[in-house]
N, CA, C and O atoms as a printed pandas DataFrame, in Angstrom:
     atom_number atom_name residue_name chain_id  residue_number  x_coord  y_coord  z_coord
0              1         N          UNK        A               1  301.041  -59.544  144.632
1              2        CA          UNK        A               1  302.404  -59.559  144.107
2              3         C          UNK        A               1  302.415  -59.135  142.632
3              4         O          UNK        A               1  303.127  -58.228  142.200
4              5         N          UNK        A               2  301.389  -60.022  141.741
5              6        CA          UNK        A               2  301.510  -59.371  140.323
6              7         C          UNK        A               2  301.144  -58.151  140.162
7              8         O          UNK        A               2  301.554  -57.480  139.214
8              9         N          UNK        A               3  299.955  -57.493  141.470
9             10        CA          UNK        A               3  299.608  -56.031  140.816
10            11         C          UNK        A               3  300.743  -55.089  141.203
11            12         O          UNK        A               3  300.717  -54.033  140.572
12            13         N          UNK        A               4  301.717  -55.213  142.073
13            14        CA          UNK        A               4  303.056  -54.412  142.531
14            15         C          UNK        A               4  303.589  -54.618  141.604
15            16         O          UNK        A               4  303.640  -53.553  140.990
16            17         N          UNK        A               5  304.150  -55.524  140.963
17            18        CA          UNK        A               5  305.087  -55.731  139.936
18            19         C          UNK        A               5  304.633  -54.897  138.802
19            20         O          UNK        A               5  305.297  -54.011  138.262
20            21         N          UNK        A               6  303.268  -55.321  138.453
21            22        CA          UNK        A               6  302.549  -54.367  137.132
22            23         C          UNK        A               6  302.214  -52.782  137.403
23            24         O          UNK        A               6  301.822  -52.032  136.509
24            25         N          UNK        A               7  302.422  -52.384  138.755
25            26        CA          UNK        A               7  302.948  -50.854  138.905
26            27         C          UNK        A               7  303.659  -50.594  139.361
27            28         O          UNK        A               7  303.523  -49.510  139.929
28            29         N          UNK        A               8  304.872  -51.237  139.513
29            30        CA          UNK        A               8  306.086  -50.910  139.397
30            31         C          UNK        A               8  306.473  -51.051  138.249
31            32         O          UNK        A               8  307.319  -50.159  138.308
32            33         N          UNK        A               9  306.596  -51.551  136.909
33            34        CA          UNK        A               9  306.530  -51.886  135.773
34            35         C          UNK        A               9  305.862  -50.365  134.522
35            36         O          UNK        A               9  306.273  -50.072  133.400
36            37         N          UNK        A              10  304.810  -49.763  135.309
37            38        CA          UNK        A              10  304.441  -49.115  134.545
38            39         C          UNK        A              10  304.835  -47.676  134.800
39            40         O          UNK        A              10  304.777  -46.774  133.964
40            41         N          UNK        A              11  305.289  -47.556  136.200
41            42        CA          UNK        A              11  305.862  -46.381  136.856
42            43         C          UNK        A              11  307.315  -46.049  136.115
43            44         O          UNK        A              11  307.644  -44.879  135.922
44            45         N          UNK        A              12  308.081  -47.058  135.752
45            46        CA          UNK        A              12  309.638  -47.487  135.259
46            47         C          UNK        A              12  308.980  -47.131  133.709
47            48         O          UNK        A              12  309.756  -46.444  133.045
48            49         N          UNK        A              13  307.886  -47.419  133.114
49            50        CA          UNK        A              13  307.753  -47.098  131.966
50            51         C          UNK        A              13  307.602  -45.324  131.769
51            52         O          UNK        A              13  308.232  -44.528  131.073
52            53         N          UNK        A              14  306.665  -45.188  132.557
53            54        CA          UNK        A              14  306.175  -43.881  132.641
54            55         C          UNK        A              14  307.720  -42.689  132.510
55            56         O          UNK        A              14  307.921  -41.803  131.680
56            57         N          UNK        A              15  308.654  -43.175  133.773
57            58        CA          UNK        A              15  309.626  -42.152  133.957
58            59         C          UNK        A              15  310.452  -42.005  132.730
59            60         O          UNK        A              15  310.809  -43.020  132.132
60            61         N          UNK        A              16  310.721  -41.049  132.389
61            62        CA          UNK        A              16  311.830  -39.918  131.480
62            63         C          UNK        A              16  312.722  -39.707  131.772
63            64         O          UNK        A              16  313.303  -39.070  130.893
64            65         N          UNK        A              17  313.471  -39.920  132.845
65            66        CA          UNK        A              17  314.849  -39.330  133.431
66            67         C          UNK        A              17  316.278  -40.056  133.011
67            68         O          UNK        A              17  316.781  -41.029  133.573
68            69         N          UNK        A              18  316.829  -39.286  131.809
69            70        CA          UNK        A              18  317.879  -39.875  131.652
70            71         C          UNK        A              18  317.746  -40.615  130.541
71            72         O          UNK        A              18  318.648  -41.391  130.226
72            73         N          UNK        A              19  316.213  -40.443  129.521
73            74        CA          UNK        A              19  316.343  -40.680  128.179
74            75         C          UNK        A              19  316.931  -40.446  127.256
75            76         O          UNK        A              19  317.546  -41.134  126.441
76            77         N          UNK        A              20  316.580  -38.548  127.474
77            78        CA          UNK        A              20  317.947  -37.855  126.424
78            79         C          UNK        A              20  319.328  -37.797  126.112
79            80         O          UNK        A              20  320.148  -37.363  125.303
80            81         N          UNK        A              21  319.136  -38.626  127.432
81            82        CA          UNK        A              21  321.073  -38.549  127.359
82            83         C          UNK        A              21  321.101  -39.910  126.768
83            84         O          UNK        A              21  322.069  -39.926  126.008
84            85         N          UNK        A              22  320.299  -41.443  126.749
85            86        CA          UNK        A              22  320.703  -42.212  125.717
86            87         C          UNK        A              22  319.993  -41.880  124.365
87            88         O          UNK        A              22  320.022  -42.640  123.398
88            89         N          UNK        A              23  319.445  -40.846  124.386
89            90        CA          UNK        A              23  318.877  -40.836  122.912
90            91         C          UNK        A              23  320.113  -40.588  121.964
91            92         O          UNK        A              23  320.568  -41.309  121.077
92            93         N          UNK        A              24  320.566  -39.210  122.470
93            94        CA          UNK        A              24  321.685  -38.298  122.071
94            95         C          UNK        A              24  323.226  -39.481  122.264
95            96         O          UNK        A              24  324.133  -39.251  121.465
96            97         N          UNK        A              25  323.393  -40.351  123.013
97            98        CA          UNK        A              25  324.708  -41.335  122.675
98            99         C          UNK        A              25  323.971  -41.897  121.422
99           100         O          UNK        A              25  324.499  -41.731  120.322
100          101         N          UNK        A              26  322.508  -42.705  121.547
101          102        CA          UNK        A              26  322.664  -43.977  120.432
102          103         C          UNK        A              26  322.969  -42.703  118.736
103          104         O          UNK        A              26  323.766  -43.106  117.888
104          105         N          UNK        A              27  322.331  -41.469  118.539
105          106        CA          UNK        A              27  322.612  -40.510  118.197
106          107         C          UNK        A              27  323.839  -40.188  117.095
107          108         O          UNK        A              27  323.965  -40.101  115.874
108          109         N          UNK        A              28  324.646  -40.069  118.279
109          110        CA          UNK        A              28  326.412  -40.110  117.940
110          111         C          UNK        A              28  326.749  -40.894  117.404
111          112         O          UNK        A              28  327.380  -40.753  116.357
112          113         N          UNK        A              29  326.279  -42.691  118.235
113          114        CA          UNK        A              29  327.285  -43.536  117.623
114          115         C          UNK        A              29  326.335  -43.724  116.056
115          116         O          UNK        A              29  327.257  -43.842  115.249
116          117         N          UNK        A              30  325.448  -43.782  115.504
117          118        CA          UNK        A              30  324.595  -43.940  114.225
118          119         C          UNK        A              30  325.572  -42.839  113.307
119          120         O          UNK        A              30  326.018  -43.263  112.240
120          121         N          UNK        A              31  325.775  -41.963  113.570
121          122        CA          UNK        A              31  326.593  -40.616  112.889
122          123         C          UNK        A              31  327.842  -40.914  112.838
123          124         O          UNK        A              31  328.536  -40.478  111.919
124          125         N          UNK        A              32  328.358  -41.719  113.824
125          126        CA          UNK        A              32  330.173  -42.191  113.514
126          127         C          UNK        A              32  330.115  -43.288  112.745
127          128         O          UNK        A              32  330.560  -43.388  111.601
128          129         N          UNK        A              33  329.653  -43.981  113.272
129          130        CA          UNK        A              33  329.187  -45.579  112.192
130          131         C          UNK        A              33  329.006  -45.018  110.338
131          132         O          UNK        A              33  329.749  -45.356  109.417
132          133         N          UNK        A              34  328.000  -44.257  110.268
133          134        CA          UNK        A              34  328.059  -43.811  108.695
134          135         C          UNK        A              34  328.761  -43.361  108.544
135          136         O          UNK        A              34  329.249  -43.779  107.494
136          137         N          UNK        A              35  329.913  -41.798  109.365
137          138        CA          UNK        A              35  331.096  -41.351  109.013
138          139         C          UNK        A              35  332.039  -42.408  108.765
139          140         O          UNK        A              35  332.850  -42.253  107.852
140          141         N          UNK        A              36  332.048  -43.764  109.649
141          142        CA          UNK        A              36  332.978  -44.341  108.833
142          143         C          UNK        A              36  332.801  -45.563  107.882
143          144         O          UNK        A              36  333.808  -45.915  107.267
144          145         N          UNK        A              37  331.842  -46.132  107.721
145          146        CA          UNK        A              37  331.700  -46.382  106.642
146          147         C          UNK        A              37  331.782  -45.467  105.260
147          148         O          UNK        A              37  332.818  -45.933  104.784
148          149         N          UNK        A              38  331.474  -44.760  104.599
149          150        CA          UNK        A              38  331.189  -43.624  104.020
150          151         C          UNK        A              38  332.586  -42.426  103.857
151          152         O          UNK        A              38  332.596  -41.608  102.938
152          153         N          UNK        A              39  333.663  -42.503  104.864
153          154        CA          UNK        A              39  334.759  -41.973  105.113
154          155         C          UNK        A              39  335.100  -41.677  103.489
155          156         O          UNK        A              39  334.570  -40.673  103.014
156          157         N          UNK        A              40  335.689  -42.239  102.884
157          158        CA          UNK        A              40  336.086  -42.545  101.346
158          159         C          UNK        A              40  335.161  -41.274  100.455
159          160         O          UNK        A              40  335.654  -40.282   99.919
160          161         N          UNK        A              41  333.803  -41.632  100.493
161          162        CA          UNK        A              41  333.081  -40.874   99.567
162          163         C          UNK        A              41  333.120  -39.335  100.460
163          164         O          UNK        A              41  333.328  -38.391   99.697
164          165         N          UNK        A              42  332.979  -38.986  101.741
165          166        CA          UNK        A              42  333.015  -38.223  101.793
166          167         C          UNK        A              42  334.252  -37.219  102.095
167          168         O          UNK        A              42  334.033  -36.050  102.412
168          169         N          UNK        A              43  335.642  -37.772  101.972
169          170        CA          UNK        A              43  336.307  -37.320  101.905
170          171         C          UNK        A              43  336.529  -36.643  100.395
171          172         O          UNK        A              43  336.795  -35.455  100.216
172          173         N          UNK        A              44  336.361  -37.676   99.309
173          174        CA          UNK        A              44  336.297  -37.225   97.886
174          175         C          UNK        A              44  335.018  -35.667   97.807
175          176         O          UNK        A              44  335.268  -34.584   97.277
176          177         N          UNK        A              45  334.296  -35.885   98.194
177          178        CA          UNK        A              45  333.277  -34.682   98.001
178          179         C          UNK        A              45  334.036  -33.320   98.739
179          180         O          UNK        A              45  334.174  -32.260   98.128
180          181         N          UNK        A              46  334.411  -33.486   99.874
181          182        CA          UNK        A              46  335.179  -32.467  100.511
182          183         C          UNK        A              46  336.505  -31.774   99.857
183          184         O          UNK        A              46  336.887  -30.613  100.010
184          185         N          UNK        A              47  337.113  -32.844   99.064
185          186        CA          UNK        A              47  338.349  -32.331   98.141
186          187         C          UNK        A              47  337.493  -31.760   97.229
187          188         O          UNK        A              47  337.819  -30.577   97.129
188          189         N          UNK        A              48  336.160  -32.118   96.209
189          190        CA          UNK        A              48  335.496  -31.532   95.057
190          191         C          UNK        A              48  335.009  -30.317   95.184
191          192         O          UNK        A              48  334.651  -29.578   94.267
192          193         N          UNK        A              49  334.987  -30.052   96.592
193          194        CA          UNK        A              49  334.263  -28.483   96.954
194          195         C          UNK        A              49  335.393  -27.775   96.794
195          196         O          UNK        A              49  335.573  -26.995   95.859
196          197         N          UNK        A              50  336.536  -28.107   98.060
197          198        CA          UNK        A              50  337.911  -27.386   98.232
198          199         C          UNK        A              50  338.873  -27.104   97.048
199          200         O          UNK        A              50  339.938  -26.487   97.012
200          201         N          UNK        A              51  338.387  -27.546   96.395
201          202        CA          UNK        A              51  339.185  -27.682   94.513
202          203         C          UNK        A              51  338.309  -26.642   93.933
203          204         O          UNK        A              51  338.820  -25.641   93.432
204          205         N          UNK        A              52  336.921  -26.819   93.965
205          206        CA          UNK        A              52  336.016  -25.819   93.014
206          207         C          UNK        A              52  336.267  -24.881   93.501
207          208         O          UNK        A              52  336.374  -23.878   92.795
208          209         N          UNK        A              53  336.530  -24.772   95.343
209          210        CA          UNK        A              53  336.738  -23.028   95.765
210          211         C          UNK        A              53  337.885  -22.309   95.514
211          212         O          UNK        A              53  338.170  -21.111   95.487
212          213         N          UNK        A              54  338.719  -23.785   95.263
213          214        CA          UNK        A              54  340.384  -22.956   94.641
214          215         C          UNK        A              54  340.158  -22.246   93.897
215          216         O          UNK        A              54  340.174  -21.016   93.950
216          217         N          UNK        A              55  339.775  -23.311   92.638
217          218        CA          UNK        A              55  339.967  -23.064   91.529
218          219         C          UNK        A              55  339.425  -21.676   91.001
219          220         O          UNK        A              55  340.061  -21.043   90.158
220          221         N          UNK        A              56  337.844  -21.080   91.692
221          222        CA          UNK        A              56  337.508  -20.275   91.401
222          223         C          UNK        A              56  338.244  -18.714   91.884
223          224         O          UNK        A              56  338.352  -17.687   91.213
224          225         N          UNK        A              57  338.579  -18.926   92.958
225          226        CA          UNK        A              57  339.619  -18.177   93.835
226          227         C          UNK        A              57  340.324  -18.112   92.913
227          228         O          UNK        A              57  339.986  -17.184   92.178
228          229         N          UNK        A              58  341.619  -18.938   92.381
229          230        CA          UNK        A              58  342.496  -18.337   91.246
230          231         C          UNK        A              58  341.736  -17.442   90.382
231          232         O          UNK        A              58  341.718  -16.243   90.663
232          233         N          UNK        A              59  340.942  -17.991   89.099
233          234        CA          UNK        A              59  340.576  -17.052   88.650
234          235         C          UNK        A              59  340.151  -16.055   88.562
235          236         O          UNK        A              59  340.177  -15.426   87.504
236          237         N          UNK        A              60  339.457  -15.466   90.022
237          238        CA          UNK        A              60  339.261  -14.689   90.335
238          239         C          UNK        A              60  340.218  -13.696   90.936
239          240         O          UNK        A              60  339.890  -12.510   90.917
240          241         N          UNK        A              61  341.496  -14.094   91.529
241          242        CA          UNK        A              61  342.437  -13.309   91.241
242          243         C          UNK        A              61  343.337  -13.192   90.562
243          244         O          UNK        A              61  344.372  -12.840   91.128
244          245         N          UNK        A              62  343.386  -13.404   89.169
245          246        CA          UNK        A              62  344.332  -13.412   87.979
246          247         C          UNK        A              62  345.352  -14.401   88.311
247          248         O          UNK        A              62  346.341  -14.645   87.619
248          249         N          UNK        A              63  345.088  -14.873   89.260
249          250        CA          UNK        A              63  346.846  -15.460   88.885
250          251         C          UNK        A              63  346.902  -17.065   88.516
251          252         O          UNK        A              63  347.978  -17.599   88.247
């Protein structure tokens, strides 16, 4: 009984099928979790780019 259990046990370890797909969720949710914590700062950085590209854009076309 214990040696079935301990290869069945190691067979369930062995298999791969259907890892990647929880690798790639736990993945996502680690990447939304910091997007929203973090939301704030990186919204400010996204306006600091979109401002520098204005800004240079104006001057670069005279107006």
């Amino acid at each position: 009984m214990l040696q079935a259990m301990k290869s069945q046990w190691k067979r369930f370890w062995k298999e791969e099928d259907g890892l990647g797909m929880v690798e790639l969720v736990v993945i996502i949710a680690v990447v939304v979790f910091l997007a929203m914590i973090f939301r704030n700062q990186i919204s400010d950085f996204i306006e600091t780019i979109i401002g520098g590209a204005e800004d240079k854009t104006t001057k670069l076309m005279g107006s």
